[in-house]
PALUM-163229 format. One line per 4 residues: number of its first residue (from 1); their letters; for each residue x, y, z of N, C-alpha, C. Coordinates in Angstrom, 2 decimals, padded with zeros to 5 digits. Layout:
REM residues N
NUM) a) X:Y:Z:X:Y:Z:X:Y:Z  ...
END
This chain:
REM residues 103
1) xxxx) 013.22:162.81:-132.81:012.90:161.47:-133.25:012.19:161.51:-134.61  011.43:162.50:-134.96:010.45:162.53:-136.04:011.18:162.75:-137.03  012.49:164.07:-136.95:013.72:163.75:-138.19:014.11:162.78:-138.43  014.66:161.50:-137.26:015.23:160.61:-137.67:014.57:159.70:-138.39
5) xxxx) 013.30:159.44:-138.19:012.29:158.87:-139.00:012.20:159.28:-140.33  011.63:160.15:-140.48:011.76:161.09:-141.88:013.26:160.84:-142.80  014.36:160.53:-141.85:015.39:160.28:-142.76:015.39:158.61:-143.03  015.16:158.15:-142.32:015.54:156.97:-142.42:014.55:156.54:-143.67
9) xxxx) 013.11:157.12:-143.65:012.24:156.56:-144.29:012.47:157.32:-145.79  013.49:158.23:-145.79:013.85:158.71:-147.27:014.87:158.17:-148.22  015.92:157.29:-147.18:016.94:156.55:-147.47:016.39:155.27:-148.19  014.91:154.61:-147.66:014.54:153.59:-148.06:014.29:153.82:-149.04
13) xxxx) 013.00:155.28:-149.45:012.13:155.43:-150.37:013.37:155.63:-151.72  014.19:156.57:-151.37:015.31:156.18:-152.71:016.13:155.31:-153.00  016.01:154.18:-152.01:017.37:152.95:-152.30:016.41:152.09:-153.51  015.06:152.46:-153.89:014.72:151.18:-155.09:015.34:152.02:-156.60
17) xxxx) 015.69:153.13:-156.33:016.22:153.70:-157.95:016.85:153.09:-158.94  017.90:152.67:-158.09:018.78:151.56:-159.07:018.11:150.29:-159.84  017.22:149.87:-159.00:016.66:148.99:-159.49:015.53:149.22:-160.41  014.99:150.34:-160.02:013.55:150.46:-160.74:013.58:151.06:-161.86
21) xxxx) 015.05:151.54:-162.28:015.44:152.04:-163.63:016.08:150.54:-164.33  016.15:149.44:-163.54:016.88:148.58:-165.02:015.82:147.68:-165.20  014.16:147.23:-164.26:013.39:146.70:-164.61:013.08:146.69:-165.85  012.89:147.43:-166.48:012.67:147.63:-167.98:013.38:147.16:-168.92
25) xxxx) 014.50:147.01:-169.01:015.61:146.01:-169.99:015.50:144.45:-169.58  015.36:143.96:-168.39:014.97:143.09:-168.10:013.52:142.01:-168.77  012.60:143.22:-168.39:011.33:142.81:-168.60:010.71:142.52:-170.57  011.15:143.94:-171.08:011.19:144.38:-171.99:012.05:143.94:-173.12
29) xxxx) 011.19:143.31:-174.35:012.20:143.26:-175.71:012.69:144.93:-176.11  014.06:144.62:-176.70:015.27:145.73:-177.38:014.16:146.70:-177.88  012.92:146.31:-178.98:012.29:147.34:-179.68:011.68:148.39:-178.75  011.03:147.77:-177.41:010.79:148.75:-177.14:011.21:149.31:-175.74
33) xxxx) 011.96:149.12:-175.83:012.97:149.04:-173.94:013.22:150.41:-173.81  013.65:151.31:-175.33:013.46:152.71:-174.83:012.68:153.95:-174.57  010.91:152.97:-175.32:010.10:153.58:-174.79:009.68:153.38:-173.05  009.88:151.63:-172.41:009.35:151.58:-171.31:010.47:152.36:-170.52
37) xxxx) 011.53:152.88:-171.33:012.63:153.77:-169.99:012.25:154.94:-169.90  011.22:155.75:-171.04:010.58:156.86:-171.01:010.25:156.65:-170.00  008.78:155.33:-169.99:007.67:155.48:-168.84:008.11:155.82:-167.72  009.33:154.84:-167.39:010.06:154.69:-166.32:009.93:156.30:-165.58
41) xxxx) 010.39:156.99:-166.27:011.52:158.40:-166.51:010.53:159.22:-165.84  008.98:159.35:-166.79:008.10:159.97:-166.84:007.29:159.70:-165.41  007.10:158.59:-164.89:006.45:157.96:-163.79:006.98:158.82:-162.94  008.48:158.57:-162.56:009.56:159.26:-161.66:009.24:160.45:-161.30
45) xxxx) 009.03:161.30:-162.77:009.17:162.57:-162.34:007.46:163.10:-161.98  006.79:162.28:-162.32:005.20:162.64:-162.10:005.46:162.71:-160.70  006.13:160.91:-159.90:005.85:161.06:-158.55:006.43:162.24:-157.65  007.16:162.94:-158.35:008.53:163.73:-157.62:007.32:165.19:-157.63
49) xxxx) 006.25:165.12:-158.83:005.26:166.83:-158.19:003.94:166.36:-157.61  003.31:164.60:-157.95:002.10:164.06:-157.46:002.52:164.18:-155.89  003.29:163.73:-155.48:003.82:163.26:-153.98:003.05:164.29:-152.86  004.21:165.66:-153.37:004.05:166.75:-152.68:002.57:167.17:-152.45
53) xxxx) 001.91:167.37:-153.85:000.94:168.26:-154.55:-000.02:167.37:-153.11  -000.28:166.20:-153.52:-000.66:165.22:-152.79:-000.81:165.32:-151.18  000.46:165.46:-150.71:000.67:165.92:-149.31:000.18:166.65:-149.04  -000.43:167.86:-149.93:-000.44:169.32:-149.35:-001.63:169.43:-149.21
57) xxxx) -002.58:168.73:-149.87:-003.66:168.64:-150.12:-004.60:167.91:-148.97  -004.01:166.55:-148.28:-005.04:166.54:-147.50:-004.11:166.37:-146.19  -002.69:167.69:-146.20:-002.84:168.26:-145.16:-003.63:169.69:-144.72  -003.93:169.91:-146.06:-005.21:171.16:-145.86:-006.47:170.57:-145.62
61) xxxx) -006.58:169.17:-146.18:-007.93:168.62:-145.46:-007.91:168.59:-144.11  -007.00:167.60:-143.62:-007.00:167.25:-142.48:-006.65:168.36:-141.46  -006.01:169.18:-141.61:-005.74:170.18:-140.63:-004.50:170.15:-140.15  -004.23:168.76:-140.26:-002.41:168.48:-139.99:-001.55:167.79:-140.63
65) xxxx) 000.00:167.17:-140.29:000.34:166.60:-141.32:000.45:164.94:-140.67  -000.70:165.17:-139.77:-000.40:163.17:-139.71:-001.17:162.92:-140.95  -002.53:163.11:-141.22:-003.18:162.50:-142.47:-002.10:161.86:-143.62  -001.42:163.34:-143.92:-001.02:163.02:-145.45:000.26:161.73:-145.17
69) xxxx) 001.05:161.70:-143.76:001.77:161.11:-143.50:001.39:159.65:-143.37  -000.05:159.30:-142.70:-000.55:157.87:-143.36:-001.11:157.70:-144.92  -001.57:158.59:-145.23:-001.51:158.07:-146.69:-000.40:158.00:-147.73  000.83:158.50:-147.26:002.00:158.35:-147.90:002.52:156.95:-147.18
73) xxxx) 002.31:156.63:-146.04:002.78:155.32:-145.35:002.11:154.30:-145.92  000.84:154.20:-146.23:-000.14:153.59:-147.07:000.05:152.88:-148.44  000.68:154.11:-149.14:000.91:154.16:-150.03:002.10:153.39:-150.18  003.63:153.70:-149.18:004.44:152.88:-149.37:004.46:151.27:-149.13
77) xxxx) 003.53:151.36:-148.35:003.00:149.97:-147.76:002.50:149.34:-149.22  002.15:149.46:-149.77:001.35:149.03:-150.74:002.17:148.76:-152.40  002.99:149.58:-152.37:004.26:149.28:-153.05:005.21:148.26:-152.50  005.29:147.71:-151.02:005.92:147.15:-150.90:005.70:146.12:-151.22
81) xxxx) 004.15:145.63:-151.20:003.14:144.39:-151.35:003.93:144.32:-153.20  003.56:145.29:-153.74:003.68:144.90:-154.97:004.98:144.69:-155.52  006.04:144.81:-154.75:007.18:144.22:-154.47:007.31:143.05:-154.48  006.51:142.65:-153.82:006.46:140.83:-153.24:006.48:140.11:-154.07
85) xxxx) 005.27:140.76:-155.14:004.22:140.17:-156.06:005.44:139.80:-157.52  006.36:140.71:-158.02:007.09:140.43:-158.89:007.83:139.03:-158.81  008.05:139.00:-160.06:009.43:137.13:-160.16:010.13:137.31:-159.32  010.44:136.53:-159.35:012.46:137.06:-158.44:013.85:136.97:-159.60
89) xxxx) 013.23:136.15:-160.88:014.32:136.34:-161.58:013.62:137.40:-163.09  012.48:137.73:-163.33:012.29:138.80:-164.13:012.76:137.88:-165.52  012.55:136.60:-165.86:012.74:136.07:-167.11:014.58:136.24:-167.09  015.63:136.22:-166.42:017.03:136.36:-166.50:017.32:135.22:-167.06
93) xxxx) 017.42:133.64:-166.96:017.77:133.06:-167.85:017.25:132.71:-168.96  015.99:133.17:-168.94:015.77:133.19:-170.96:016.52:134.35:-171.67  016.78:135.05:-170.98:017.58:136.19:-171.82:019.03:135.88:-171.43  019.59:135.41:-170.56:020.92:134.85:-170.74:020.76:133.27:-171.69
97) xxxx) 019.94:133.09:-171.67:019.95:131.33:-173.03:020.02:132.80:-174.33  019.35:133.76:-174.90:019.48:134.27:-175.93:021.04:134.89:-176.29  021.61:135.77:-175.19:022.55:136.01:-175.16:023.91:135.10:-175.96  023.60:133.79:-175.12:024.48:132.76:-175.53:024.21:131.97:-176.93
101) xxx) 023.35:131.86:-177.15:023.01:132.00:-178.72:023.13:132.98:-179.95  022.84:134.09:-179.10:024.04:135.39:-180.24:025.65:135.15:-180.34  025.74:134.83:-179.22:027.64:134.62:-179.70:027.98:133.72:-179.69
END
């Protein structure tokens, strides 16, 4: 049961990729859209050695790996909130009114 969990909860944690790479063109004017795709980029790969490093750490505190497993649940929990918190359209028709004014 604890694999199936673990998978299921990895399927979630990577289904926001798609999205969380085009926030930035959205959000972002042209000048600097390819620095916030750095951030983007850079964030990504921080979380991909913070995560672990993270895990390992206060499963050596704790002695086991439920700890690190609520503070990673915590953590997703808390991203999800800030999920909530975004537009729902991210400014899309002011940038489709510009669009249609370029051509």
């Amino acid at each position: 049961m604890y694999i199936v969990l673990m998978c299921v909860a990895g399927f979630f944690i990577q289904a926001f990729m798609p999205s969380f790479h085009t926030i930035p063109t959205l959000i972002f004017s042209k000048e600097v859209e390819g620095a916030a795709r750095g951030i983007t980029g850079f964030t990504s790969a921080f979380g991909g050695f913070a995560g672990p490093y993270l895990a390992g750490i206060f499963i050596s505190i704790s002695g086991s790996q439920k700890g690190a497993m609520y503070v990673m649940a915590l953590i997703l929990f808390v991203g999800m909130l800030a999920s909530f918190i975004l537009p729902k359209n991210l400014g899309l028709e002011a940038q489709g009114e510009n669009n249609h004014k370029a051509a």
